[in-house]
C-alpha positions in Angstrom: -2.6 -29.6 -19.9 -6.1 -28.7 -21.4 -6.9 -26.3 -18.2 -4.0 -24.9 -18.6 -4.6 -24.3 -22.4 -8.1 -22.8 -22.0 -6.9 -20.6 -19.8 -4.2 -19.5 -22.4 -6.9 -18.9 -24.7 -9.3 -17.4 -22.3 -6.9 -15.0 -21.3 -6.1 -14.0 -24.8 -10.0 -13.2 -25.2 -10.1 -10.7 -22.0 -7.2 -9.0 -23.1 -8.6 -7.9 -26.4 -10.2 -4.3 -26.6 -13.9 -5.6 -27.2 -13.8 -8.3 -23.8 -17.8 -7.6 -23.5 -18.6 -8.6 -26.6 -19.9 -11.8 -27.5 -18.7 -13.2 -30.7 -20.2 -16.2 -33.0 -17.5 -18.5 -31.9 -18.8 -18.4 -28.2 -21.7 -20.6 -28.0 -19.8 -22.3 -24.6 -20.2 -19.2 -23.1 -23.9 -18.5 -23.3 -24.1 -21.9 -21.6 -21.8 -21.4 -18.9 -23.4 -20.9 -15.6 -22.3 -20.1 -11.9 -22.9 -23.2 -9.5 -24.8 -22.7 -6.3 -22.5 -21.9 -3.8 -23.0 -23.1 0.0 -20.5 -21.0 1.4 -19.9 -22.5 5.3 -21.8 -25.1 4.9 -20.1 -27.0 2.2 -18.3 -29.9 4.6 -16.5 -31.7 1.9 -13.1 -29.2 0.9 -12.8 -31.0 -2.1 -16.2 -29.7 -3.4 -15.3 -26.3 -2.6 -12.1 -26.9 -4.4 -13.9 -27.7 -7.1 -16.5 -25.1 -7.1 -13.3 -22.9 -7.2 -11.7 -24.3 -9.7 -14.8 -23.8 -12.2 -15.5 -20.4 -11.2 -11.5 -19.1 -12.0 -11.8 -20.8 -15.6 -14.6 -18.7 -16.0 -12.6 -15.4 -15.7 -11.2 -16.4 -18.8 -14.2 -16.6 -20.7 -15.0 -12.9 -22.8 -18.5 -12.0 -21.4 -18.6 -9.8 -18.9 -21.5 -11.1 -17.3 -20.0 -14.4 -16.9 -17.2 -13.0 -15.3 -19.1 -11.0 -12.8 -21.4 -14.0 -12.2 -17.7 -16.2 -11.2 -16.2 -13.2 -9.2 -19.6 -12.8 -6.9 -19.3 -16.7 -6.4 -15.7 -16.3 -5.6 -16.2 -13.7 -2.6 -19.1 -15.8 -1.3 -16.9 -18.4 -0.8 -13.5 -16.0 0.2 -15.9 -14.2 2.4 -17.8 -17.4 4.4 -14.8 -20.1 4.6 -11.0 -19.7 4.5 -10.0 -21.0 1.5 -6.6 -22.7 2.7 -6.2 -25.7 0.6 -7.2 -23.5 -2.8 -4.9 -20.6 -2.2 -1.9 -22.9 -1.5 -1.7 -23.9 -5.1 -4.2 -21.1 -6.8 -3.1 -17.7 -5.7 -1.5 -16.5 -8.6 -3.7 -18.1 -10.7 -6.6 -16.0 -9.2 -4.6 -13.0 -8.8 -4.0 -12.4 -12.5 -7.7 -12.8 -13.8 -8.8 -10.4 -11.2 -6.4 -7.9 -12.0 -7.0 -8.1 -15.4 -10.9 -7.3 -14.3 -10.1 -4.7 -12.9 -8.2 -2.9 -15.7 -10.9 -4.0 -18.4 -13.8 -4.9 -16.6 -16.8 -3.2 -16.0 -17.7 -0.9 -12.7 -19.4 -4.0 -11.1 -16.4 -6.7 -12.2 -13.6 -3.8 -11.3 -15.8 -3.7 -7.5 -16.2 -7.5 -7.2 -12.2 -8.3 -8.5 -11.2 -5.7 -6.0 -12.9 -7.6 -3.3 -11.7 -11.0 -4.1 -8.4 -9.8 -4.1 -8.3 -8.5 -0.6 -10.3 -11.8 0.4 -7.3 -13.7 -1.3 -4.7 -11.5 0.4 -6.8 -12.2 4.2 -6.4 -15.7 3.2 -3.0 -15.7 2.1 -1.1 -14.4 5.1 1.6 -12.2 5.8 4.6 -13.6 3.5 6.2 -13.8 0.3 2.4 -14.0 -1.6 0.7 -11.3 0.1 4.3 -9.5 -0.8 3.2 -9.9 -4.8 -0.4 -9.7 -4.5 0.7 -5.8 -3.3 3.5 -5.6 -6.0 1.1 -6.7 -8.6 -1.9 -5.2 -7.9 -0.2 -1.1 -6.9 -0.5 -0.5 -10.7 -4.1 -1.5 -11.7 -5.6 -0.2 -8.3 -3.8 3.0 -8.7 -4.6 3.7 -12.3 -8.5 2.8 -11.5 -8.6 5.3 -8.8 -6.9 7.9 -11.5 -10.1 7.2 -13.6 -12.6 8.9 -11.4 -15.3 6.0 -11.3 -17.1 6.7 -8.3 -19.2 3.6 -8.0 -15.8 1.4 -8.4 -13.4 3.9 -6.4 -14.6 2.7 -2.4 -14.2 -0.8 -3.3 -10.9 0.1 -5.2 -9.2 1.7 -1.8 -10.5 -1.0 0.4 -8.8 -3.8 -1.5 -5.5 -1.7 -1.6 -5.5 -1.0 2.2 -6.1 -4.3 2.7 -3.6 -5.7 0.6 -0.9 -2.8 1.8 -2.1 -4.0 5.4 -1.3 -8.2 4.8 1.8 -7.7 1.9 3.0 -4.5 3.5 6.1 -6.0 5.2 8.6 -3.0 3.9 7.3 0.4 5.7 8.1 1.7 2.4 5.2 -0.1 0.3 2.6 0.8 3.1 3.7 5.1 2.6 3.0 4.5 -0.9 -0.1 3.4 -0.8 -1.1 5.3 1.7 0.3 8.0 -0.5 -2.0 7.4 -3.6 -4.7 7.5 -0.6 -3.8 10.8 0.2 -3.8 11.9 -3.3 -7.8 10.9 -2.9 -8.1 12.5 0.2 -6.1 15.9 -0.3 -6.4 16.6 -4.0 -4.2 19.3 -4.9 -1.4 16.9 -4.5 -2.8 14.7 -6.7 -2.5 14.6 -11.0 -6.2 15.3 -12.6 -8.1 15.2 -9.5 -11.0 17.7 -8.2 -12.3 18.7 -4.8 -15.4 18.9 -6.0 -15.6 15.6 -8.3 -14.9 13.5 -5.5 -18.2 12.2 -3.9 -18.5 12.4 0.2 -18.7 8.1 -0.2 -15.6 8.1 -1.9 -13.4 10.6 0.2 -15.2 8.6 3.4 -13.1 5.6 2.3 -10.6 7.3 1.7 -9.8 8.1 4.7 -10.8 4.9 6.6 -8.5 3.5 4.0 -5.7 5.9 4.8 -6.7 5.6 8.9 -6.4 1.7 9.2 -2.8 1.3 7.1 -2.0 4.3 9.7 -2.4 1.7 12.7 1.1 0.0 11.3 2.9 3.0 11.6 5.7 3.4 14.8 5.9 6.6 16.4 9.4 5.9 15.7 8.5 7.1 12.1 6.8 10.3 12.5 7.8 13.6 10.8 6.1 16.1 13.4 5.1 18.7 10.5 3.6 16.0 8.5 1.3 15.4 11.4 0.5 18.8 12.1 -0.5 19.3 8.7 -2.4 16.2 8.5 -4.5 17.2 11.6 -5.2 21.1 10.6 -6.4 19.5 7.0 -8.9 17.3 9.0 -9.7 19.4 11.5 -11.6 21.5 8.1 -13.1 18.1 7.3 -15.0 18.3 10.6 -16.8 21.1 9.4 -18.2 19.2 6.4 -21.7 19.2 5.6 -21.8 15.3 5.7 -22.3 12.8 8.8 -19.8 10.3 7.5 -17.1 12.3 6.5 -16.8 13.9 9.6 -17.0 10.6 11.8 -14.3 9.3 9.5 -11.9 12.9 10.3 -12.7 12.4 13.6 -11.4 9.0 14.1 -8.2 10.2 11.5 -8.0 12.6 14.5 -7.9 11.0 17.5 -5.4 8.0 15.6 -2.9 11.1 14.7 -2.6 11.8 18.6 -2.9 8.5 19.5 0.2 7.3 17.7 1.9 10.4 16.7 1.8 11.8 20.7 1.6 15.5 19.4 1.2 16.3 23.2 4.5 14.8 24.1 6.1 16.3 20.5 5.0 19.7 21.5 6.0 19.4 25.2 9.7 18.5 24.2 9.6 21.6 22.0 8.6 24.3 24.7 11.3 22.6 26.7 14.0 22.3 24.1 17.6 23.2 24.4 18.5 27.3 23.6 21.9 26.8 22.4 20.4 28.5 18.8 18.1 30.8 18.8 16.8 29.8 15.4 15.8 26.3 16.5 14.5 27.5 19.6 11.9 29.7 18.1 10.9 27.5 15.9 10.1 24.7 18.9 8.0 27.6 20.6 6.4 28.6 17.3 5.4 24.9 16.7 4.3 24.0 20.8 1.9 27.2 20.5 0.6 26.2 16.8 0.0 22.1 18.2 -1.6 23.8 21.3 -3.6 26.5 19.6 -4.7 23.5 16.8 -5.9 21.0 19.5 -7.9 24.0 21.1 -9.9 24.8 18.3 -10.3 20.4 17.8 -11.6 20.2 21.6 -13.8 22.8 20.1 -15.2 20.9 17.1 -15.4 17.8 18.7 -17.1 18.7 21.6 -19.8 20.3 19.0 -20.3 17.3 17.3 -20.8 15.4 20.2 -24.1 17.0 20.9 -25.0 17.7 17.7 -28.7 18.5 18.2 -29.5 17.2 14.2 -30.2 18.8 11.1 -26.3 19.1 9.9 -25.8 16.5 7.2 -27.9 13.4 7.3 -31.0 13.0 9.2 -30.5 9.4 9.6 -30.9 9.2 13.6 -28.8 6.5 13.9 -26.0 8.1 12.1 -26.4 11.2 14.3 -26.4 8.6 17.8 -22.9 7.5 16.0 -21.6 10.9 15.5 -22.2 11.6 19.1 -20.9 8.5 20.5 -17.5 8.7 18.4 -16.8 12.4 19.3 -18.2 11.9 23.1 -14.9 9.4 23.2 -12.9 11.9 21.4 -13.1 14.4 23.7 -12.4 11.8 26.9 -9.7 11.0 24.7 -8.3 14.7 24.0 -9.4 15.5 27.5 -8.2 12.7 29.8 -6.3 10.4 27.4 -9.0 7.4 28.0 -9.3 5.1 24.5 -12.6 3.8 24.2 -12.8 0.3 25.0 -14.8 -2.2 23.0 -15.9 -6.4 24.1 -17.0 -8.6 21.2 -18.5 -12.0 21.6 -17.3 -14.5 18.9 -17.9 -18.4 18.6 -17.9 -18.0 22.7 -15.0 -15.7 22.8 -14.6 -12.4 23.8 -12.4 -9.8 21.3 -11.0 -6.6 23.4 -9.9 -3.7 21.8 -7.9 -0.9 24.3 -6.5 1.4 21.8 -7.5 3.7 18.5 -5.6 1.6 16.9 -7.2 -1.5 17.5 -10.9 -0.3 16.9 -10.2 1.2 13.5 -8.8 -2.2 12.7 -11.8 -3.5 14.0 -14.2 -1.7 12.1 -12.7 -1.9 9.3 -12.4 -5.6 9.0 -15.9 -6.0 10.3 -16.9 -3.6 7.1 -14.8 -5.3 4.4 -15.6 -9.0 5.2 -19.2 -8.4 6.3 -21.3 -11.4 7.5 -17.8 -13.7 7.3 -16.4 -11.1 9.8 -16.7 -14.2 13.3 -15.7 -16.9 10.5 -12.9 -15.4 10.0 -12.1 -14.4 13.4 -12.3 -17.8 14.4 -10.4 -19.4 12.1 -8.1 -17.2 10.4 -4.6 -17.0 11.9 -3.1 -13.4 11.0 -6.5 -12.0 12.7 -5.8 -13.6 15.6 -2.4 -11.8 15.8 -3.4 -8.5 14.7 -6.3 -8.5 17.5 -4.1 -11.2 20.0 -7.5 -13.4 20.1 -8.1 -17.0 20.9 -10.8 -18.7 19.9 -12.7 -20.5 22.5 -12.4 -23.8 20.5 -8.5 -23.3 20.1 -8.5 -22.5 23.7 -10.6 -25.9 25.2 -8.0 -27.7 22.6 -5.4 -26.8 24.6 -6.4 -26.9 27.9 -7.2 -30.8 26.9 -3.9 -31.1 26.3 -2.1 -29.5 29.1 -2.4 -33.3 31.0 -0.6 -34.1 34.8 0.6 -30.4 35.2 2.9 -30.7 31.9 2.6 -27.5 30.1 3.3 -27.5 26.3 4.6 -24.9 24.4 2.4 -23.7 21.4 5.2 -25.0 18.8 4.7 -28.5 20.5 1.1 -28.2 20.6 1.5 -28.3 17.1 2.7 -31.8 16.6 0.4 -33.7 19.0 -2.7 -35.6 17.5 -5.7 -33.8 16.9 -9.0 -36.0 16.6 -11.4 -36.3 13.4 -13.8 -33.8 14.9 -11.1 -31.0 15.1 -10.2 -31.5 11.2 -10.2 -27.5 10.7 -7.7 -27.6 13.5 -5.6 -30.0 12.5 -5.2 -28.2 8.9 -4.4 -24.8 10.6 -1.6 -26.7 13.1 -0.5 -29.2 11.3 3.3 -28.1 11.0 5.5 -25.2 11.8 5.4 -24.4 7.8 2.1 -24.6 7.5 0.4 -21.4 5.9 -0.9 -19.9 9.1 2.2 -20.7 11.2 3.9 -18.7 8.4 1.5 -15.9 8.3 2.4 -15.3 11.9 5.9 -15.5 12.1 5.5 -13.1 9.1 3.4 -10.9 10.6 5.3 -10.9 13.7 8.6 -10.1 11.7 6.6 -6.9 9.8 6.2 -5.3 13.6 9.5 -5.9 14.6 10.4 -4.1 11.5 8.4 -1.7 11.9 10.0 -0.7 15.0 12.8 0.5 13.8 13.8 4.1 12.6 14.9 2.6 9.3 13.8 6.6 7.3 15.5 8.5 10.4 12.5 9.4 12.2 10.3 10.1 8.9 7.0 8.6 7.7 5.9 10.2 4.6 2.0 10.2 4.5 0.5 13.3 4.8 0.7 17.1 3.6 4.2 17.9 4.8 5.8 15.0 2.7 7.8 15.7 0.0 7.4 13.2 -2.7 4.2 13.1 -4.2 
């Protein structure tokens, strides 16, 4: 009861118009400080329980700095050991704080909240949580993007794709975020935005943002004109002056074909029925504007693939990754060959085959950093999204698979799992567990996702209608 009552109190405090200002009364703030935190190697969960449980009582508190100081030791531990146990009874009690940081907070507290809420939603799973993490956090993250702040803005879009990626189980919430993305990216369809306010960092997010909540979307869902619109806009992009922006257009591009198949829209058009004349001229007027559009693309790209320097940044090795990109843009374009990636983790190998899967990839890797292999170890929804097994999961089972007897995964579950495998034994321990959810979740949001539930429209781009 007396937690619960600080926290009352606390909360009070940060809502008031003057959070960063000390008052008299606060003398247990100026001696509040941040514990060390030993991120993987704390073995005892109890102690990083705890470490938790002290650093979310200190969102409370009124000084800014000592909020900061708990949100940075909060993503060190999100970002470098899955917080399981803690989330199962503490994720709303986190979620509010940082929300509230981010509506009040300063740029570095609205930056660090925005990251510990996509840590949290990672954590969480696919399911009813990550569902209200998105609900509740749409507002604030939308209404911090409004206010311009480019050194809070990057951090803002990546903790809304992410959460739109893990809570997005409607197709509907994942077009409105991308939406407010697109409002970033395309300004003229967004309130009080300017072109030239918007810093090349910023509209780079932007569109990585906007690219990886693309990978959810079916074919099944695409409005032909919104893609053709989408592509012609970032076709322009590719003539920007910066490195970055046009690596991010590119990869927007090759995703658009990827999933959208404008090739196979624009082939069914120059082969549609005649019975009106109307509709058939439009089908040709649309085949020759998708085929005159990827011309002047195989164009570009094949530019910027030997780009010979002096174009936006002279950073060598962000010219080698212009190059590289573009190179397998035009295979792509060309011969319809996805790059394809291997990545060693923990003694597994991660494959990617498709567009799709490699902006995933690199976007994850961007967002969770150095805990990028812990969590792709041990966290359950990315082992879905990227169908990887851990090597340790796999030797677990093979030691179970005894006199020919092969077990299915749900009865894997229930078998005994020794002292050693303790991480294990939390991640399997029942078919309601949080990560046996987070699957069956995320395996429901796919299925879902496969059907034409807006009659073969997916608003995200230029040609939508509602803003």
């Amino acid at each position: 009861m007396g937690k619960r009552s600080s926290r009352r109190k606390n909360a009070s405090m940060l809502d008031s118009d003057d959070d960063d200002t000390l008052s008299s009364s606060s003398t247990v703030i100026s001696d509040w400080t941040v514990p060390e935190i030993e991120d993987s190697q704390v073995k005892l969960q109890g102690a990083g329980t705890k470490l938790l449980d002290e650093c979310v009582d200190a969102l409370f508190e009124k000084r800014g700095s000592t909020r900061e100081k708990a949100l940075s030791a909060i993503v060190d531990a999100f970002t470098n050991k899955l917080q399981h146990q803690f989330v199962e009874k503490n994720c709303v009690t986190l979620l509010h704080p940082c929300l509230n940081s981010i509506k009040k907070g300063s740029s570095k507290e609205k930056s660090l909240a925005s990251r510990a809420i996509g840590l949290l939603a990672l954590t969480v799973g696919c399911g009813n949580n990550a569902a209200e993490i998105l609900e509740e956090s749409i507002p604030p993250l939308s209404q911090a993007l409004k206010s311009g702040l480019e050194s809070t803005m990057s951090s803002v879009l990546e903790c809304l794709a992410i959460v739109s990626f893990v809570g997005g189980n409607d197709p509907d919430a994942t077009e409105r975020s991308m939406q407010i993305m697109w409002q970033i990216i395309h300004p003229k369809l967004g309130p009080n935005v300017s072109a030239s306010k918007i810093a090349p960092a910023v509209l780079t997010a932007a569109i990585s943002a906007w690219s990886f909540l693309l990978t959810t979307v079916n074919e099944c869902k695409i409005n032909s004109k919104s893609w053709q619109d989408s592509i012609s806009y970032f076709s322009n992009l590719l003539d920007k002056d910066d490195r970055s922006i046009r690596i991010a257009a590119g990869e927007a591009i090759a995703l658009i074909f990827e999933i959208g198949q404008l090739d196979k829209l624009s082939g069914e058009d120059r082969h549609s029925s005649d019975s009106s004349v109307h509709e058939g001229n439009n089908s040709q007027e649309r085949y020759a504007y998708i085929q005159g559009l990827k011309g002047k693309i195989l164009s570009q790209v094949r530019n910027l693939s030997v780009e010979a320097g002096g174009k936006g940044s002279t950073n060598k090795k962000d010219l080698g990754s212009q190059r590289n990109l573009f190179r397998d843009v035009v295979e792509f374009l060309e011969d319809g060959y996805c790059p394809q990636t291997s990545i060693k983790i923990g003694g597994g190998i991660l494959n990617t085959s498709t567009w799709s899967q490699l902006i995933q990839l690199n976007f994850l890797k961007r967002f969770l950093g150095g805990g990028f292999p812990k969590h792709m170890q041990e966290n359950e929804l990315l082992h879905d999204v990227f169908e990887f097994t851990p090597k340790k999961r796999q030797a677990l089972g093979s030691e179970l698979l005894t006199s020919g007897q092969k077990l299915s995964r749900k009865a894997m579950i229930h078998l005994p799992i020794v002292k050693h495998e303790a991480s294990f034994q939390r991640l399997f321990k029942s078919p309601n567990s949080v990560l046996n959810k987070a699957r069956t979740q995320f395996l429901n949001k796919q299925r879902m996702l496969s059907q034409d539930k807006n009659a073969g429209h997916f608003v995200c781009g230029p040609g939508s209608e509602e803003a």
